[in-house]
Residue, then its C-alpha position, 0 to 999 in steps of 0.5 A: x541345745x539337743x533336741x529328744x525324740x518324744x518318748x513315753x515311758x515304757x513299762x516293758x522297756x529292755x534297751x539297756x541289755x545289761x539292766x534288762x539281763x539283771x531285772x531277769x534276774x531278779x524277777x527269777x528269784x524275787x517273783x514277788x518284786x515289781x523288777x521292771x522299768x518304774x513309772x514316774x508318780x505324782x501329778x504330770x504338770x506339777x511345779x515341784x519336780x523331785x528327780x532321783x538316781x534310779x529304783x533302788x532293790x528293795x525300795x523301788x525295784x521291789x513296790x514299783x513306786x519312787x523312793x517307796x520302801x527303802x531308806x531314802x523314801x523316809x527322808x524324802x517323804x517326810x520333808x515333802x508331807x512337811x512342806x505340803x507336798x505331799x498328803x502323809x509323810x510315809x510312803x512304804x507301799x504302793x497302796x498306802x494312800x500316799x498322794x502327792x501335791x503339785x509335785x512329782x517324782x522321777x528317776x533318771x534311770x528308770x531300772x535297777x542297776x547292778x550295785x546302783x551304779x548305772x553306766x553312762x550308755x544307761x543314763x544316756x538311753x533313758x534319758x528320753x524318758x526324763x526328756x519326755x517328763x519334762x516335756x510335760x510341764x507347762x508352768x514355772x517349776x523348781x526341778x530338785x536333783x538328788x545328786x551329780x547323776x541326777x544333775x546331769x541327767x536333767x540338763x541332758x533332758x532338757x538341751x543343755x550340755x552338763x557343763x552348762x551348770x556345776x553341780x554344788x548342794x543347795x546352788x540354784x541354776x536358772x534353765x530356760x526361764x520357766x524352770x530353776x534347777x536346785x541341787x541336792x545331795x542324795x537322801x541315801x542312807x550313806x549320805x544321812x547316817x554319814x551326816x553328809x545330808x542331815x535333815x536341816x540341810x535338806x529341809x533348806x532345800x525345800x523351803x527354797x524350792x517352796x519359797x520359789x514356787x510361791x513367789x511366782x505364783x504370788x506374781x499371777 
C-alpha cells in the first residue's frame, strides 16, 4: 500500500495547469460562477461517504457545492433524503438548507474539466485531496463510488493499487477492515435517461449502504 502526503483541501489550488487555464476561463465569461476548486460537504467523520467524478459546469463549477444544481444532484439527493441521509431531497443552492446526516460528499477531482473528462495526471495530483478526506474518517464507514473514476480514485486514496478490486455496480469491496467500498453507476443524466441507472438500481445502493451501517452500529 502507497502512502499520501497529508493535504488539506485548497480553495486556491492551480496544480493542474490545464484545469487551472480553464476555470480562468470560465471565471471571465461567467463572473457570477463559483469556478474554482470545490470543497467537500457534509460532516467530516461520517459513515456514509458518497465520491463523485468532478464539479460539473453548471451544477457545481457554478454554486460551489456537490451535485448541487445540475442533474445528477436530483437523483443523488433525493435518494440520500429517503434513507435518512440528508434532511431534504433538493439541494439546488448553496443557501437552501440543504444539510446532510452522517454522510458526506466528495469529488475525486476537485475542479471542472474541460467535456468532464479529467485526464489521468489529474485524478492523480488531486488525489491527496481524497486521501486526506478519507484520512478524516474514524469509524466503519460505507464509501459509494459513482463510476470507474471514482472507483479508482479512492482505492488510489486509500494505498491500494486499482486492480486491488474490479469495478462492477452494486459489487461490494471490503478495504482495510473499518470501510467497505460499494459500487455504482454515475447518476449522470446519460446514465438515467438511458436507463443505465434507473432509480430502483440506485436505491438498492443505499439501502445496502444503509443496511451496513446499521448492522455495525447494532454491534456497539
Amino acid at each position: 500500500m502507497t502512502s499520501h502526503a497529508e493535504t488539506t483541501f485548497d480553495p486556491t489550488c492551480t496544480r493542474c495547469p490545464r484545469l487551472a487555464d480553464f476555470l480562468a476561463d470560465v471565471r471571465a465569461s461567467k463572473p457570477d460562477y463559483h469556478a474554482k476548486p470545490v470543497p467537500s460537504f457534509g460532516e467530516t467523520d461520517a459513515q456514509l461517504v458518497v465520491v463523485g467524478l468532478a464539479p460539473g459546469m453548471h451544477g457545481a463549477n457554478r454554486t460551489g457545492r456537490p451535485f448541487t444544481g445540475d442533474h445528477a444532484g436530483l437523483l443523488l439527493y433525493e435518494t440520500l433524503h429517503q434513507f435518512g441521509f440528508a434532511n431534504q431531497p433538493n439541494g439546488d443552492a448553496p443557501d437552501d438548507g440543504l444539510a446532510l446526516v452522517n454522510c458526506r460528499i466528495v469529488n475525486a477531482v476537485k475542479c471542472l474539466p474541460p467535456e468532464n473528462k479529467p485526464t489521468g495526471s489529474e485524478i492523480n495530483q488531486c488525489n491527496d485531496y481524497l486521501a486526506n478526506d478519507l484520512k478524516q474518517l474514524k469509524q466503519f464507514t460505507v464509501i459509494v463510488a459513482l463510476g470507474t473514476i471514482a472507483h479508482g480514485a479512492v482505492l488510489s486514496a486509500l494505498g491500494y493499487k486499482k486492480s486491488h478490486a474490479k469495478f462492477s455496480h452494486g459489487a461490494q469491496h471490503a478495504l482495510d477492515g473499518t470501510k467497505i467500498l460499494i459500487d455504482s453507476y454515475h447518476c449522470s443524466r446519460y446514465n438515467t435517461q438511458t436507463k443505465r441507472l434507473t432509480p430502483k438500481m440506485f436505491q438498492r445502493i443505499f439501502d445496502d449502504a444503509s443496511a451496513l451501517i446499521s448492522s455495525q452500529n447494532d454491534r456497539k
